[in-house]
Each structure stands twice: as C-alpha cells, then as structure tokens.
C-alpha positions as CSV (number, residue, x, y, z in Angstrom):
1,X,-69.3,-131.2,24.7
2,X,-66.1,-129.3,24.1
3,X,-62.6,-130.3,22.9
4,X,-59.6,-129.1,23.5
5,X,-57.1,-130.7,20.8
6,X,-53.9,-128.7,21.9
7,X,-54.7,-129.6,25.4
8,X,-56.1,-133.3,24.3
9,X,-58.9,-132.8,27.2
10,X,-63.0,-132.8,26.7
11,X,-65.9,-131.9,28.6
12,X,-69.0,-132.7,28.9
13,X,-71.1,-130.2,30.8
14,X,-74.3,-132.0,32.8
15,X,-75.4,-129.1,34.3
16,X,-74.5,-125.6,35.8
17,X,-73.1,-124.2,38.9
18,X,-73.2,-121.0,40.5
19,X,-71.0,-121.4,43.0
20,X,-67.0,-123.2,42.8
21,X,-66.6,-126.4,41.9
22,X,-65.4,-128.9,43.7
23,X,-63.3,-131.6,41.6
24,X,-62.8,-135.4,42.0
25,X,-60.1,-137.4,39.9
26,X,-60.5,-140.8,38.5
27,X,-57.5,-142.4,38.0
28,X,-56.8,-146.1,36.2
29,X,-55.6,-149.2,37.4
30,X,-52.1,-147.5,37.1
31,X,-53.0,-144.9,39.7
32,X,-53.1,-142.0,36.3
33,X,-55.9,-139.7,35.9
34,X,-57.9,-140.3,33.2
35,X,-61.1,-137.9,34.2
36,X,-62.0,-135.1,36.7
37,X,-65.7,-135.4,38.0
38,X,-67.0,-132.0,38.8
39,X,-69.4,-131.0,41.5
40,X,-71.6,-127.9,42.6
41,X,-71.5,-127.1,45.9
42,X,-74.5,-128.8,46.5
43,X,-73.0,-131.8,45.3
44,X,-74.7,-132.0,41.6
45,X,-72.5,-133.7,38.8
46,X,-72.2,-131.1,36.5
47,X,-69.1,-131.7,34.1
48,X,-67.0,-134.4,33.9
49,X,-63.5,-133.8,31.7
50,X,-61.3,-136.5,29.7
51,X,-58.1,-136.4,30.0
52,X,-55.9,-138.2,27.0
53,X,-59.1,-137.6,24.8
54,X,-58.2,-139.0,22.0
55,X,-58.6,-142.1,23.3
56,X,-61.2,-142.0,25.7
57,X,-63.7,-140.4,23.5
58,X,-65.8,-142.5,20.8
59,X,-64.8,-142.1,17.2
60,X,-67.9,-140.3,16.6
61,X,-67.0,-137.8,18.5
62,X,-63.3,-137.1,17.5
63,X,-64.2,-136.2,13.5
C-alpha cells in the first residue's frame, strides 16, 4: 500500500498491468468520489485508490 499524505490518496496495488489502465470511480451517496477502481486491459482489478484517506483507511494503517 502506498500513501500519499500531501495528496491525502492511498493505493493498494492487487496486481500488475502491462498495458493502460482503465479507471472506474466510486462515488458516495452524495454523488463524490471516494475511490478509483483500476483495471488491466484484460479487465483484472489491480489497484484500487482512496480518495480523502484519512478517513477511509483503518487506524492501523494511518500511524
């Protein structure tokens, strides 16, 4: 997992990709984006990124 805490994102890599990414946002019940689900081109989940961090991400993980 990385964490970016100037730009308050993480990511948590699943997996590699040798070609582009294709991204998918998640939004909340207020229509905001909280994540990005990443794709390989042959349609493998291999990152997904929080957005707002802080929040989203378990204690554990923020120390």
């Amino acid at each position: 997992m990385r964490w970016d805490k100037a730009a308050n994102a993480a990511a948590i890599e699943l997996g590699e990709s040798t070609g582009p990414r294709r991204g998918l946002p998640v939004e909340d019940d207020n229509g905001d984006v909280v994540a990005v689900l990443h794709f390989s081109p042959d349609g493998d989940l291999v990152e997904v990124q929080l957005l707002d961090a802080e929040v989203q991400m378990p204690k554990v993980f923020r120390d």
